[in-house]
Biopython code that builds the backbone (N, CA, C, O; Angstrom):
import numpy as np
from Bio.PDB.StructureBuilder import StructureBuilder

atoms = [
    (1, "UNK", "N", (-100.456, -155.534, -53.808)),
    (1, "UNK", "CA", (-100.578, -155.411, -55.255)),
    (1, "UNK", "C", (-100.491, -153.964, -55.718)),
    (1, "UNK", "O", (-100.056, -153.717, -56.843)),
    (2, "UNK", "N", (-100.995, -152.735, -54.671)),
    (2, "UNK", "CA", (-100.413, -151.727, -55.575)),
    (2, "UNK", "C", (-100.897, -150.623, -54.167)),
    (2, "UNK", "O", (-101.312, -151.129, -53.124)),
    (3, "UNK", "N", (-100.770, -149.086, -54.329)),
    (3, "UNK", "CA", (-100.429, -148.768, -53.261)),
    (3, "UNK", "C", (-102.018, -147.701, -52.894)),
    (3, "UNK", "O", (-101.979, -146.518, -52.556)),
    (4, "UNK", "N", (-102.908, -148.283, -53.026)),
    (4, "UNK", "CA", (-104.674, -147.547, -53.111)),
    (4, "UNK", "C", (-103.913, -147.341, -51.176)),
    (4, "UNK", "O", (-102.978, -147.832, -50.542)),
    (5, "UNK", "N", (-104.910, -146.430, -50.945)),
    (5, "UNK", "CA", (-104.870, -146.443, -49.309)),
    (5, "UNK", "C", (-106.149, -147.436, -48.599)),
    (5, "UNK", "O", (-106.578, -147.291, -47.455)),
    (6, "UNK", "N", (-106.593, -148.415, -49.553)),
    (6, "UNK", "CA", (-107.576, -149.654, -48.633)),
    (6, "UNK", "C", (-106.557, -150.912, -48.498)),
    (6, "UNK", "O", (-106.776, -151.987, -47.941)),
    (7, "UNK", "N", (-105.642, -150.573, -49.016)),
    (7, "UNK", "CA", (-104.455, -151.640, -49.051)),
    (7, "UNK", "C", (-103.195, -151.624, -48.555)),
    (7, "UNK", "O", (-102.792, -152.587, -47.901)),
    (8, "UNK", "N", (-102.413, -150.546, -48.794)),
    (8, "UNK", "CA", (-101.349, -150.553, -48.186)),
    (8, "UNK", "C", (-100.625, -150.224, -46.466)),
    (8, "UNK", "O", (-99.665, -150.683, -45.846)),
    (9, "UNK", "N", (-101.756, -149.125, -46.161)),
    (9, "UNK", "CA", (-100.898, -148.599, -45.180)),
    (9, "UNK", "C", (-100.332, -149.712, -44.034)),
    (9, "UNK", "O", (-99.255, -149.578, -43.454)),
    (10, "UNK", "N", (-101.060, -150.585, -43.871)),
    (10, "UNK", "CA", (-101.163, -151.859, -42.868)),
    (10, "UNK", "C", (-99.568, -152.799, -42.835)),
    (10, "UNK", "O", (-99.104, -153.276, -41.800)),
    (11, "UNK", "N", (-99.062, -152.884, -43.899)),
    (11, "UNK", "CA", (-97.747, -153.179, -44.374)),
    (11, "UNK", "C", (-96.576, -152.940, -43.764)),
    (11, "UNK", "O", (-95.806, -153.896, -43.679)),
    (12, "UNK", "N", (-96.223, -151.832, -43.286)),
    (12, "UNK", "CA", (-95.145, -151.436, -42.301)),
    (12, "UNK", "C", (-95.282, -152.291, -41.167)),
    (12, "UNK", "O", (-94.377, -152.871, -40.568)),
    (13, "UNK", "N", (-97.135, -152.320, -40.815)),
    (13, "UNK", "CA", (-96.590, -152.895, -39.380)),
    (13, "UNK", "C", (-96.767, -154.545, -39.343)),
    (13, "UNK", "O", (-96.412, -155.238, -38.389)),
    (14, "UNK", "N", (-97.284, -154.966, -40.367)),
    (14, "UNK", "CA", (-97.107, -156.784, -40.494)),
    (14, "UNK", "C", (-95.559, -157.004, -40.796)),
    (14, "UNK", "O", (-94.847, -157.834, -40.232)),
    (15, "UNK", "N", (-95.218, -156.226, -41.661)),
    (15, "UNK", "CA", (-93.618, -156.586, -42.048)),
    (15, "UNK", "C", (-92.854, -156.325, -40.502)),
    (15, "UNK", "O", (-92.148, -157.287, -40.199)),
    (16, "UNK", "N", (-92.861, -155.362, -39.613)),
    (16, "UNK", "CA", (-92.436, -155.326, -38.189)),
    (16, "UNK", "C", (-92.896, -155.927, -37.427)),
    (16, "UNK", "O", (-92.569, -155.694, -36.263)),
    (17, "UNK", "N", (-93.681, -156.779, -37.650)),
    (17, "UNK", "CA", (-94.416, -158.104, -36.623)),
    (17, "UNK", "C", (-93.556, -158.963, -37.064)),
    (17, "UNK", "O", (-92.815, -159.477, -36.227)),
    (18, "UNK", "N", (-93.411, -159.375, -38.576)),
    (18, "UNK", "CA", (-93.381, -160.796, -38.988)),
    (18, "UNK", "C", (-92.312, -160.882, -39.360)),
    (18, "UNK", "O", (-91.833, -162.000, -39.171)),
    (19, "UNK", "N", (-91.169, -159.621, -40.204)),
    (19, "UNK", "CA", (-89.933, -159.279, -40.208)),
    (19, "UNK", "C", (-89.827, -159.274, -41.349)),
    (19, "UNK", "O", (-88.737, -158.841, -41.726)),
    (20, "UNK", "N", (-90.888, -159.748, -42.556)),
    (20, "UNK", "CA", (-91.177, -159.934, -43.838)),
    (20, "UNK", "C", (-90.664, -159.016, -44.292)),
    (20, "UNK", "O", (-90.468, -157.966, -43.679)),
    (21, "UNK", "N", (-90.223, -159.328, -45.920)),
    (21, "UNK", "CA", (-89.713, -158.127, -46.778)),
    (21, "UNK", "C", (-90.356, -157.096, -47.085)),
    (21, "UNK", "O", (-90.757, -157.108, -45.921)),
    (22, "UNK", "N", (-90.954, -156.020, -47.610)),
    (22, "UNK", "CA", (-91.806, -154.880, -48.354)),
    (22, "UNK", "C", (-91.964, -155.255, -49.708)),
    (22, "UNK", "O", (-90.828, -154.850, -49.954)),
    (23, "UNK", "N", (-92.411, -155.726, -50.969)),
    (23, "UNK", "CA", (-92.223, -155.727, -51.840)),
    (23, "UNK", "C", (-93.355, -154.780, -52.975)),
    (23, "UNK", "O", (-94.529, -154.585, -52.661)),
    (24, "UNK", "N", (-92.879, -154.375, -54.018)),
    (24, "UNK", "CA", (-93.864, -153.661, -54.789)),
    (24, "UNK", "C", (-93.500, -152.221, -55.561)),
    (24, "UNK", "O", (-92.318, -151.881, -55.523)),
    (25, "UNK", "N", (-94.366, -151.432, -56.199)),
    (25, "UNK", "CA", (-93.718, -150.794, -56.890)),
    (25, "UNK", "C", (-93.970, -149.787, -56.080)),
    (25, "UNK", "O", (-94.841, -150.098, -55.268)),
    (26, "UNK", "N", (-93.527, -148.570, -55.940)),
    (26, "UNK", "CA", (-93.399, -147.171, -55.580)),
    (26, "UNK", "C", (-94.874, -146.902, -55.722)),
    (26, "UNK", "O", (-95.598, -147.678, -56.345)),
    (27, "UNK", "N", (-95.382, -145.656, -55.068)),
    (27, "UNK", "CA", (-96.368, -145.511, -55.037)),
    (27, "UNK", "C", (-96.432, -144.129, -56.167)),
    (27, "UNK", "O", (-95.571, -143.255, -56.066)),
    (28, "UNK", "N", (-97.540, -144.029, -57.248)),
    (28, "UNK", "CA", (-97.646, -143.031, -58.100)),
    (28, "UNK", "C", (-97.901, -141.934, -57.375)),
    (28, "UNK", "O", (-98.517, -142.004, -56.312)),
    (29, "UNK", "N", (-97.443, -140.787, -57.886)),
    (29, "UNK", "CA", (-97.937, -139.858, -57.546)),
    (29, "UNK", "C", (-99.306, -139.037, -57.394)),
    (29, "UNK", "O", (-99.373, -138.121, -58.213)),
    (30, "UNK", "N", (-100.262, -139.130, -56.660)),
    (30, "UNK", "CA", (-101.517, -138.500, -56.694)),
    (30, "UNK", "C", (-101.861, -138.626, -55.154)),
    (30, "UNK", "O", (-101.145, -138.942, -54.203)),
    (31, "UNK", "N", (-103.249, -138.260, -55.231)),
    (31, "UNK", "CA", (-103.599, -137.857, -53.979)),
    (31, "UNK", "C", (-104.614, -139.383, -53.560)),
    (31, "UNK", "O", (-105.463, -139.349, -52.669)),
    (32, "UNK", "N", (-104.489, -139.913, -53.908)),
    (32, "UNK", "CA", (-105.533, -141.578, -53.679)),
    (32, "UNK", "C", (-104.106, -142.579, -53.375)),
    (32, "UNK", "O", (-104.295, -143.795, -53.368)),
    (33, "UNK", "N", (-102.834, -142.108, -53.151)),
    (33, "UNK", "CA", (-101.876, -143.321, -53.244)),
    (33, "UNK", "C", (-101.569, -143.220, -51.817)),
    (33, "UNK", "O", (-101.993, -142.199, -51.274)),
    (34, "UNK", "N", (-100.888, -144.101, -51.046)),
    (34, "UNK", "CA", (-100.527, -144.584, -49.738)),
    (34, "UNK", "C", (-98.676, -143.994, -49.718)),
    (34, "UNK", "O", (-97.750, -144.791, -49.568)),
    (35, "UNK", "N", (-98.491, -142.592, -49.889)),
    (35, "UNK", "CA", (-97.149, -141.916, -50.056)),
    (35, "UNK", "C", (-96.347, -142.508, -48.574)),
    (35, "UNK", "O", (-95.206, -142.056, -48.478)),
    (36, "UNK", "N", (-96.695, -143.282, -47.611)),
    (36, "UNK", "CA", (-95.776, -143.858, -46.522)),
    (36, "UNK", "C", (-95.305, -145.275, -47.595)),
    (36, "UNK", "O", (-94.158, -145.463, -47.189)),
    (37, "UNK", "N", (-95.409, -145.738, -48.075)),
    (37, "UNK", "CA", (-95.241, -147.222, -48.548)),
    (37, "UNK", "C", (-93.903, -147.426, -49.461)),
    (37, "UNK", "O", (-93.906, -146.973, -50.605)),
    (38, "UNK", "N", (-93.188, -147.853, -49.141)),
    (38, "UNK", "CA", (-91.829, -147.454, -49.149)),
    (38, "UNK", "C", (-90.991, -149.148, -48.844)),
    (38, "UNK", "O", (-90.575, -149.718, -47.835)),
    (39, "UNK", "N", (-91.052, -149.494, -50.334)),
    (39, "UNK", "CA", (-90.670, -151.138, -50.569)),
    (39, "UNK", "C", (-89.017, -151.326, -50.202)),
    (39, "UNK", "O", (-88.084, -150.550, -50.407)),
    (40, "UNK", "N", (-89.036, -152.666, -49.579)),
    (40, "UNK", "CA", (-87.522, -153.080, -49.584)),
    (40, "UNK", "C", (-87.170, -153.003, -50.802)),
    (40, "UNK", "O", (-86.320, -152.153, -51.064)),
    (41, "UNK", "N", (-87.749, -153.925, -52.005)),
    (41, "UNK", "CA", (-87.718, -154.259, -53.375)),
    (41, "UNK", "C", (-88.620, -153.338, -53.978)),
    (41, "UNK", "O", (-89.759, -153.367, -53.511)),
    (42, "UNK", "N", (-88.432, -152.637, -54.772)),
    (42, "UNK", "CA", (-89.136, -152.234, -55.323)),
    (42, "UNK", "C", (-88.999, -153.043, -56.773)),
    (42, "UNK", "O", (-87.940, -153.215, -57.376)),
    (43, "UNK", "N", (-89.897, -153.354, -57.058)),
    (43, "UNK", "CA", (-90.001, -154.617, -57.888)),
    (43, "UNK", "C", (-90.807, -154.083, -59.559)),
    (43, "UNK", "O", (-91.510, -153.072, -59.571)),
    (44, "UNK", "N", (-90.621, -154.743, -60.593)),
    (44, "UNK", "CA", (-90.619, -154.479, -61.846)),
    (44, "UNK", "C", (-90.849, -155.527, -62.445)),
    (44, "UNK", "O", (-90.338, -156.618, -62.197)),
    (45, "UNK", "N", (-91.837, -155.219, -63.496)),
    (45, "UNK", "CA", (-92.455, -156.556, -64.365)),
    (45, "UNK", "C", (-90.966, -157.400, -64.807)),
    (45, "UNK", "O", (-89.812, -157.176, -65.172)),
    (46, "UNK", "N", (-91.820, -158.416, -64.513)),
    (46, "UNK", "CA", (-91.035, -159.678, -64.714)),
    (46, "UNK", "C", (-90.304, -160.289, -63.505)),
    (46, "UNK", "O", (-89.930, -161.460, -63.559)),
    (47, "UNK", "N", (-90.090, -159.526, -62.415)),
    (47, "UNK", "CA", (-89.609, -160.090, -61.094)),
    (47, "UNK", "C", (-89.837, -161.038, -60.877)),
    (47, "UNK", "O", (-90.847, -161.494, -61.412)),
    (48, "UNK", "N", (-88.978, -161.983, -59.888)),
    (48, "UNK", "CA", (-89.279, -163.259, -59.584)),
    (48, "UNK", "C", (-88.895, -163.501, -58.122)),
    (48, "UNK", "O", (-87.778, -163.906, -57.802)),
    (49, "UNK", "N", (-89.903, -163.227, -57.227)),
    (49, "UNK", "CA", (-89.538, -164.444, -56.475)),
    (49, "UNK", "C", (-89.021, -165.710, -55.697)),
    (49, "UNK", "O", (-89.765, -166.483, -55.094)),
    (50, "UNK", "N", (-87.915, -165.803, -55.769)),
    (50, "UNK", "CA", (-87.927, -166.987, -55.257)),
    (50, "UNK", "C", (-87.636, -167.849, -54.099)),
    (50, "UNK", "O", (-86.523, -167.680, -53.601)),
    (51, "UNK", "N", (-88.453, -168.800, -53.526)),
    (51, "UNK", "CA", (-88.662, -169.427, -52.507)),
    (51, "UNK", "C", (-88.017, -170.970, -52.909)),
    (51, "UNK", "O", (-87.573, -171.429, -53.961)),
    (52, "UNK", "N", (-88.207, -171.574, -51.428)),
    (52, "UNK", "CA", (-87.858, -173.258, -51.316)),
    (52, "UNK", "C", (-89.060, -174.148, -52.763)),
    (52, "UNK", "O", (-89.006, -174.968, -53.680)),
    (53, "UNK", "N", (-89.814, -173.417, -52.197)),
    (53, "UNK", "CA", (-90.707, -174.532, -52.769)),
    (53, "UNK", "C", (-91.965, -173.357, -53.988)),
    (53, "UNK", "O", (-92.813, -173.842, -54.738)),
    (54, "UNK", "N", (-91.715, -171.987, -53.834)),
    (54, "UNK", "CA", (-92.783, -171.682, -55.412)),
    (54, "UNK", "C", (-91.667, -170.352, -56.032)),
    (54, "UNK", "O", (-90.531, -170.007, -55.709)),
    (55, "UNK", "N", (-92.448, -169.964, -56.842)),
    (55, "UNK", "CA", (-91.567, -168.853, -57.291)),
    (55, "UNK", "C", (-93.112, -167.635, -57.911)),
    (55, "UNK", "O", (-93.982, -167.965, -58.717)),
    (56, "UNK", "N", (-93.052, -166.993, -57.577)),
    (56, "UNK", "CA", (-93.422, -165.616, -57.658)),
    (56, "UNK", "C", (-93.347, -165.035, -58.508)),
    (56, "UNK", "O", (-92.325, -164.351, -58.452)),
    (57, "UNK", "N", (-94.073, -164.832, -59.652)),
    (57, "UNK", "CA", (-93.466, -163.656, -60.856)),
    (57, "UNK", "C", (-94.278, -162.294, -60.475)),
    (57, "UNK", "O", (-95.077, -162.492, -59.560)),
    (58, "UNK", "N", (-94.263, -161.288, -60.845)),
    (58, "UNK", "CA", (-94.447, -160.011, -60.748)),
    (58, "UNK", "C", (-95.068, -159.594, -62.174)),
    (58, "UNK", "O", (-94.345, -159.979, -63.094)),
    (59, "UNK", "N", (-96.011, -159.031, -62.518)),
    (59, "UNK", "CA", (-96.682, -158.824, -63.600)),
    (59, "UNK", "C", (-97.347, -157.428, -63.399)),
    (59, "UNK", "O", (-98.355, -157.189, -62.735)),
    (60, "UNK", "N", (-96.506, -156.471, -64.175)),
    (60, "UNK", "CA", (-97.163, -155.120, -63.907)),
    (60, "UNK", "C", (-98.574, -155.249, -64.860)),
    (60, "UNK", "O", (-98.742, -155.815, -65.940)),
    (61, "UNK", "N", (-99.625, -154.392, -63.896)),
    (61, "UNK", "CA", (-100.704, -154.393, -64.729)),
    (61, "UNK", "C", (-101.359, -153.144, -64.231)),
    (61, "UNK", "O", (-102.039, -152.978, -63.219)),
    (62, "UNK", "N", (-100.919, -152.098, -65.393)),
    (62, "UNK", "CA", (-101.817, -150.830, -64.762)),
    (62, "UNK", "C", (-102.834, -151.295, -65.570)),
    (62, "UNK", "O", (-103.036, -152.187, -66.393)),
    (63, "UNK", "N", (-103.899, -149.563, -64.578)),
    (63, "UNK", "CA", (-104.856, -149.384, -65.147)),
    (63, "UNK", "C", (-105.606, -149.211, -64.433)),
    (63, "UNK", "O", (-106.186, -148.125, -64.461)),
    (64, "UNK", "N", (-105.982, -150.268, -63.378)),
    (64, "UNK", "CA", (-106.517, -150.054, -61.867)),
    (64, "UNK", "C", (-105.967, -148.316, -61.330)),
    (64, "UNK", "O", (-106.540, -147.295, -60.951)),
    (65, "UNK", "N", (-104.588, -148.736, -61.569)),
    (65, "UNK", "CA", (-103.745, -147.856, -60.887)),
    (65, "UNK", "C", (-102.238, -148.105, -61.826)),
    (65, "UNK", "O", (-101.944, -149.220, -62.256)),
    (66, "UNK", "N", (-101.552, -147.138, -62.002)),
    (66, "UNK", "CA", (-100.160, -147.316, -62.430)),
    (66, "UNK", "C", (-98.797, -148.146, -62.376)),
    (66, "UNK", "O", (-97.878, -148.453, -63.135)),
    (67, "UNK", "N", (-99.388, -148.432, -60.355)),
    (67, "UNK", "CA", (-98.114, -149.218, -60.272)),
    (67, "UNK", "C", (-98.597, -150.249, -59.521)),
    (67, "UNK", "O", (-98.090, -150.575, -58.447)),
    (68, "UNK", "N", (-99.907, -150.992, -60.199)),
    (68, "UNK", "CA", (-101.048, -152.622, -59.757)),
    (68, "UNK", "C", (-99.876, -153.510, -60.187)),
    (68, "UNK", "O", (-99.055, -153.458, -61.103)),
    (69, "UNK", "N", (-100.113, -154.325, -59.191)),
    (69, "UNK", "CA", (-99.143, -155.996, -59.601)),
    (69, "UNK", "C", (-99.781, -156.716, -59.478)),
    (69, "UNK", "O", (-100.558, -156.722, -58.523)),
    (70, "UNK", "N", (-99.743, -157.833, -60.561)),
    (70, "UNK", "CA", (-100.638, -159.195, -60.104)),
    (70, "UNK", "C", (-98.982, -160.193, -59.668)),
    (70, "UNK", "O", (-97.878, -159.665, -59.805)),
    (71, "UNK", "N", (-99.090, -161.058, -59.363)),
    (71, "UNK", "CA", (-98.346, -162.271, -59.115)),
    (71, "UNK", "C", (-98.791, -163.403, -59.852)),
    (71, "UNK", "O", (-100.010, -163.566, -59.908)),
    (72, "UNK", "N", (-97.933, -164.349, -60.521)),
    (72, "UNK", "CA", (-98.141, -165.564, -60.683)),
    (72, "UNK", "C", (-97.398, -166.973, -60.303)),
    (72, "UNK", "O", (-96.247, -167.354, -60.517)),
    (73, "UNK", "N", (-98.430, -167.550, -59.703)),
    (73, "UNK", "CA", (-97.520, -168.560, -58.700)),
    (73, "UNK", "C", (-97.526, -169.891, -59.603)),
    (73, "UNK", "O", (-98.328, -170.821, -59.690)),
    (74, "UNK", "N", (-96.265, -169.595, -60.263)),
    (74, "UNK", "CA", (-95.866, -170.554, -61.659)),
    (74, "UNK", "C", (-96.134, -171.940, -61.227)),
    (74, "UNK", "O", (-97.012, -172.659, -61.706)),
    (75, "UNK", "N", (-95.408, -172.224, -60.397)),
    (75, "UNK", "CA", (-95.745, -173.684, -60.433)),
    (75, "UNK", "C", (-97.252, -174.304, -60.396)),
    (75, "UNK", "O", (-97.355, -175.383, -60.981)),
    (76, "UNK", "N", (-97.947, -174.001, -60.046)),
    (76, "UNK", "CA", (-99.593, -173.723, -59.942)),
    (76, "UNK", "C", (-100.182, -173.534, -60.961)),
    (76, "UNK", "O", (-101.195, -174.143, -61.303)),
    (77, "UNK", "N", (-99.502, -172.474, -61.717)),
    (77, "UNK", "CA", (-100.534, -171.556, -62.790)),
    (77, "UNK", "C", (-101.766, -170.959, -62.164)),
    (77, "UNK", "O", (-102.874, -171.010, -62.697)),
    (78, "UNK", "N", (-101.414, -170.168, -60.545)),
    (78, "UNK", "CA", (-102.700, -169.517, -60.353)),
    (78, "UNK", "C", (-101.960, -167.979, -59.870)),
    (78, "UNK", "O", (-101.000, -167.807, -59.120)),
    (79, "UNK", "N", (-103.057, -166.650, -60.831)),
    (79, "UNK", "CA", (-102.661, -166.029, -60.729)),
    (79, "UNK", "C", (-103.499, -165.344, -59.732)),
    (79, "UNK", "O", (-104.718, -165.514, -59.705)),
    (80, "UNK", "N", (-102.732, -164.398, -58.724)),
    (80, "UNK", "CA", (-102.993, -163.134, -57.490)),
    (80, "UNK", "C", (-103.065, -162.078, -58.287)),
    (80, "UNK", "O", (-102.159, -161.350, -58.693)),
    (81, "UNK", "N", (-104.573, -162.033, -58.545)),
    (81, "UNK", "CA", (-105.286, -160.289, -59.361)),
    (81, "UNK", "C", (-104.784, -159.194, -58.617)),
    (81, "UNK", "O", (-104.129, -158.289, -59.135)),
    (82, "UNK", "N", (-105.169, -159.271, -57.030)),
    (82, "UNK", "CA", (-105.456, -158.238, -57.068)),
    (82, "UNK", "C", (-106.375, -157.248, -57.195)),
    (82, "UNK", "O", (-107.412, -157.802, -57.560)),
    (83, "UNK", "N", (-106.542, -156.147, -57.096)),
    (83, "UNK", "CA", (-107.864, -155.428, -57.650)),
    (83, "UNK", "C", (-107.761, -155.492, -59.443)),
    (83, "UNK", "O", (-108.484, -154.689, -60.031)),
    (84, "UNK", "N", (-107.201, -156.087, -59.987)),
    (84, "UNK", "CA", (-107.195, -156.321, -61.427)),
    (84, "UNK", "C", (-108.509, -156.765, -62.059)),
    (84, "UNK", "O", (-109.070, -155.995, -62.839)),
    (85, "UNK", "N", (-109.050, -157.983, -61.770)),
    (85, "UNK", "CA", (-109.841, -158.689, -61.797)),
    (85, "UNK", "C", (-110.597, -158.824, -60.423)),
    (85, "UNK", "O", (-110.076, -159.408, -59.474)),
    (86, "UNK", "N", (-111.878, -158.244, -60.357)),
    (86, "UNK", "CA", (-113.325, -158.497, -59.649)),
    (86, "UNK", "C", (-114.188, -159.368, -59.589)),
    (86, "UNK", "O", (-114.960, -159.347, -60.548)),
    (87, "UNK", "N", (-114.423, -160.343, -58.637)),
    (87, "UNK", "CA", (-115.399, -161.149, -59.017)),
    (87, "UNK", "C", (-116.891, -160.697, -58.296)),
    (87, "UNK", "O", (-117.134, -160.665, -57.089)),
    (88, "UNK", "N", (-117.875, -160.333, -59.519)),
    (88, "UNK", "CA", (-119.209, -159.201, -59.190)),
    (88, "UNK", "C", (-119.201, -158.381, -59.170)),
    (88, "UNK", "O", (-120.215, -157.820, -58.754)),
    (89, "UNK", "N", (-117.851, -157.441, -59.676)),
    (89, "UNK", "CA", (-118.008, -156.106, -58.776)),
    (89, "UNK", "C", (-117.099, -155.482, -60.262)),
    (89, "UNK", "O", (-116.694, -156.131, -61.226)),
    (90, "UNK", "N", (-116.977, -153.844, -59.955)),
    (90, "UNK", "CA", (-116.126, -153.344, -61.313)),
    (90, "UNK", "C", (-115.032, -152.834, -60.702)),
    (90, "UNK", "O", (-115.221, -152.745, -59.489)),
    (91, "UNK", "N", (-114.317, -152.586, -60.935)),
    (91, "UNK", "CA", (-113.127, -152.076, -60.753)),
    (91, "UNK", "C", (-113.011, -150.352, -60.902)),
    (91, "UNK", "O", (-113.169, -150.071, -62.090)),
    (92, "UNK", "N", (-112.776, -149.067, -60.031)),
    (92, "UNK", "CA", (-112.879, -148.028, -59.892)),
    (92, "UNK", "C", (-111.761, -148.089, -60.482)),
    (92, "UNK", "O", (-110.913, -148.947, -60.240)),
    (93, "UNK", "N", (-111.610, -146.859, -61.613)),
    (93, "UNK", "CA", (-110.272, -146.083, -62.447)),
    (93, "UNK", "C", (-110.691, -144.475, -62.149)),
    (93, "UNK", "O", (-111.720, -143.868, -62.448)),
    (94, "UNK", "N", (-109.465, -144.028, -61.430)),
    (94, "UNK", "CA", (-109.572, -142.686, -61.486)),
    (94, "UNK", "C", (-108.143, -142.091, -61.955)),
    (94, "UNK", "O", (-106.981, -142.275, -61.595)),
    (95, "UNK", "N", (-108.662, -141.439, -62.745)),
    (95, "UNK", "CA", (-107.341, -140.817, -63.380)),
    (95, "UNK", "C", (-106.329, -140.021, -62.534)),
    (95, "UNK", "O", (-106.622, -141.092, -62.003)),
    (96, "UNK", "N", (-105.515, -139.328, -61.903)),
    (96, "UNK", "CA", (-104.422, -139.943, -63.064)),
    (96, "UNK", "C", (-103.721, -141.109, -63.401)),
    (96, "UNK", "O", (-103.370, -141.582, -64.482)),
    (97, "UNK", "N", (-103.568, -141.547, -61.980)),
    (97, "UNK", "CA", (-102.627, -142.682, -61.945)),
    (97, "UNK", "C", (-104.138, -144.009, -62.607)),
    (97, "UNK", "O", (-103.964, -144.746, -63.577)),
    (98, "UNK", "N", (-104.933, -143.986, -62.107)),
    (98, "UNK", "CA", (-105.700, -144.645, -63.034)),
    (98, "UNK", "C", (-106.288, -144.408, -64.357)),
    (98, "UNK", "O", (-106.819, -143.355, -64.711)),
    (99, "UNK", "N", (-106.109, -145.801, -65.275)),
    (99, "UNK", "CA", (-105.775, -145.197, -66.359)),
    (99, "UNK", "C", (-106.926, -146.193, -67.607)),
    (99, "UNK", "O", (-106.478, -147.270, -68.001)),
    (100, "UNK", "N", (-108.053, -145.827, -68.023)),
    (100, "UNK", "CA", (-108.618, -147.153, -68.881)),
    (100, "UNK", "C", (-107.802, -147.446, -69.613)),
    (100, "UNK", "O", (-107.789, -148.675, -69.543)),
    (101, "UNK", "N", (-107.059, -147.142, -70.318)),
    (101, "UNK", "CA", (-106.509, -147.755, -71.591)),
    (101, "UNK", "C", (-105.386, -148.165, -71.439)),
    (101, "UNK", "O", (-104.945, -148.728, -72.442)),
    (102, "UNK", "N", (-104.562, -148.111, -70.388)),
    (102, "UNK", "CA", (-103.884, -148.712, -69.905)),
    (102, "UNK", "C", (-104.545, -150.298, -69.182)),
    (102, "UNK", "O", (-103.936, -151.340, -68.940)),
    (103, "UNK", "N", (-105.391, -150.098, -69.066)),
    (103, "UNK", "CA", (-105.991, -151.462, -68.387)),
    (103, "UNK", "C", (-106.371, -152.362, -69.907)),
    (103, "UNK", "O", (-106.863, -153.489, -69.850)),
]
sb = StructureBuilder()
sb.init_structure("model")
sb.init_model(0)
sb.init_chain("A")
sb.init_seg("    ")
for serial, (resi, resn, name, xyz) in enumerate(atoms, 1):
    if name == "N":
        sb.init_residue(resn, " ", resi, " ")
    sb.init_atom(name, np.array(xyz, "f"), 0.0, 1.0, " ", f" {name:<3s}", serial, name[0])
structure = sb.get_structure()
């Protein structure tokens, strides 16, 4: 969902296990972002997805961070927050790339 370093770095090597694509946006510039993470797709609100059987939309949502994605798995109607949405907990914004008012 977006490129914090509790999330991304791990990615290179599941995608070289599993052969999976990279997908996501570029990583912002600052010193809290995962600067190895380096998407097949680099992907942009409204992206889609698509598979045999769901389809994937892409929903930029800064604020967390600049370049946060949620997913929505349309056929379902259930959406992948992400660190967007917390359940119990708040969500850390640090500027720059984190942004309140963007959220």
């Amino acid at each position: 969902t977006h490129t914090h370093l509790d999330h991304s770095p791990a990615i290179a090597p599941l995608a070289k296990a599993t052969g999976a694509q990279i997908v996501g946006m570029p990583p912002a510039d600052d010193l809290f972002q995962d600067n190895t993470f380096k998407p097949d797709w680099a992907m942009q609100h409204d992206d889609v997805i698509i598979a045999d059987d769901f389809h994937l939309r892409a929903i930029h949502t800064p604020g967390h961070v600049s370049n946060h994605l949620c997913f929505l798995l349309e056929e379902e109607g259930v959406l992948l927050a992400g660190d967007h949405i917390m359940n119990g907990s708040t969500v850390v914004i640090v500027p720059p790339s984190g942004d309140m008012q963007a959220y």
